[in-house]
N, C-alpha and C positions, 0 to 999 in steps of 0.2 A: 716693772719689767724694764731690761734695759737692750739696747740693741745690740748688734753682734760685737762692736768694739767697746762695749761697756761703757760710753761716753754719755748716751743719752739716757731718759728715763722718760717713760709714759704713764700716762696716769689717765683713765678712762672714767668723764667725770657722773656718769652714772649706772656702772655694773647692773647686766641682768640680773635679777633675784639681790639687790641692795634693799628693795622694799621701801624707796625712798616715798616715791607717790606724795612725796609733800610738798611737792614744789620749790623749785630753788631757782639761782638764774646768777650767771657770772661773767666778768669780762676778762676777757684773756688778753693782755697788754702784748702784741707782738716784740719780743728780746731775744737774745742770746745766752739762754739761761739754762741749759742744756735738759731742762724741760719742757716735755712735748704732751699736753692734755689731747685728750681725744673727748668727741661726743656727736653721739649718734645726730642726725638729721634728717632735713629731706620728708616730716611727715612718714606715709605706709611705703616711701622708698629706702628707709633706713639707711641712710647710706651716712658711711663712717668720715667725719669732719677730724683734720687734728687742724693745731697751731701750737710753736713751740714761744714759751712767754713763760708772764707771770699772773697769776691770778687774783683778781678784783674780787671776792664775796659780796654781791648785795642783797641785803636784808630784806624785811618785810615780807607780808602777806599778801596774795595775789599781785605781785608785782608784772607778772607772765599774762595777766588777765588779757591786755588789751594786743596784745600779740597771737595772743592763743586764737583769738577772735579773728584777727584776720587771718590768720594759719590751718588752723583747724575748722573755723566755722566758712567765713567767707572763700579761701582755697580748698576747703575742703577735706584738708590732710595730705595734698595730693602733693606735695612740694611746689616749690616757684623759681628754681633755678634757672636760670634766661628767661622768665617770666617779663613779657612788653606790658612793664606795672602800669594801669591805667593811674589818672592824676588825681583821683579820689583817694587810691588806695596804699598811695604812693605815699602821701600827706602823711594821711593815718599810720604808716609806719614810720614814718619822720618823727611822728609824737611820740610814739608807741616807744621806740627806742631811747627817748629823752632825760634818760635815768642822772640825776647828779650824782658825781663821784671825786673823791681825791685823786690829785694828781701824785707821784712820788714823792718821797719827801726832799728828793731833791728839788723840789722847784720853790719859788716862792711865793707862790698863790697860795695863801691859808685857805680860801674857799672854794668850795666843791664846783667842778662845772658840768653842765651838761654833757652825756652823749650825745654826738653829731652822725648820724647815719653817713656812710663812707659809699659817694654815689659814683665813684670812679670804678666801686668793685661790684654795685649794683649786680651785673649777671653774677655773682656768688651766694645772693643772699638765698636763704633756703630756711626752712621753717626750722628751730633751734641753731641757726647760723647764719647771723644778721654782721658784714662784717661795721663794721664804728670805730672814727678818731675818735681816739682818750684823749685826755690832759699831755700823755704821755707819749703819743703817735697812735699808731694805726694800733687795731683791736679788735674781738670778735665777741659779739655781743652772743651768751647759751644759754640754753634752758632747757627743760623736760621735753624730748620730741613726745608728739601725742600719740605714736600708735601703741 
């Protein structure tokens, strides 16, 4: 899809009825790349997240496990948007988020670095919308929302 002046392009990173259910999880590098991902969030609020960037793939099996957990089990599903995150559970998404990744090829770092939880944007984070420094600046840490 692209917007009225034809310049941008959306890309919605898990369509109703995709059948995806297999779990995935991506980092959207904020850029000026005239794409703009969308993905649901927010837990049983569904509420529609974009960010215009580039997209990070990261791999593996239950990679979403330990988020999911504070998301879905410990929140409830209920989203956590201005959520006053207690320091237990604050931690735990500190780790949760701690995914290593490459940075662009432009940098010179051959080795992968941690996600850094971005606690300047803290009131944003929401259950599939965690926002996170990359290697490469700011970024939005997505995944499967659970409802």
């Amino acid at each position: 899809m692209t917007d009225a002046d034809g310049d941008k392009r959306y890309i919605f990173l898990d369509p109703v009825g995709s059948g995806s259910n297999q779990g995935w999880m991506f980092v959207i590098v904020a850029a000026p790349t005239g794409v703009i991902y969308q993905n649901q969030g927010g837990g049983y609020g569904c509420v529609q997240y974009q960010q215009e960037g580039y997209l990070i793939p990261l791999l593996g099996r239950g990679l979403d496990d330990d988020l999911k957990e504070i998301f879905a089990g410990e929140l409830k599903g209920h989203g956590s948007r201005r959520l006053d995150w207690p320091a237990g559970l604050l931690d735990r998404l500190r780790a949760a988020v701690g995914f290593h990744v490459y940075g662009s090829a432009n940098r010179d770092d051959p080795l992968p670095t941690p996600l850094v939880l971005d606690e300047s944007r803290l009131s944003e984070v929401d259950e599939a919308w965690v926002p996170v420094v990359t290697p490469d600046g700011p970024g939005v840490l997505v995944w499967e929302n659970s409802d």
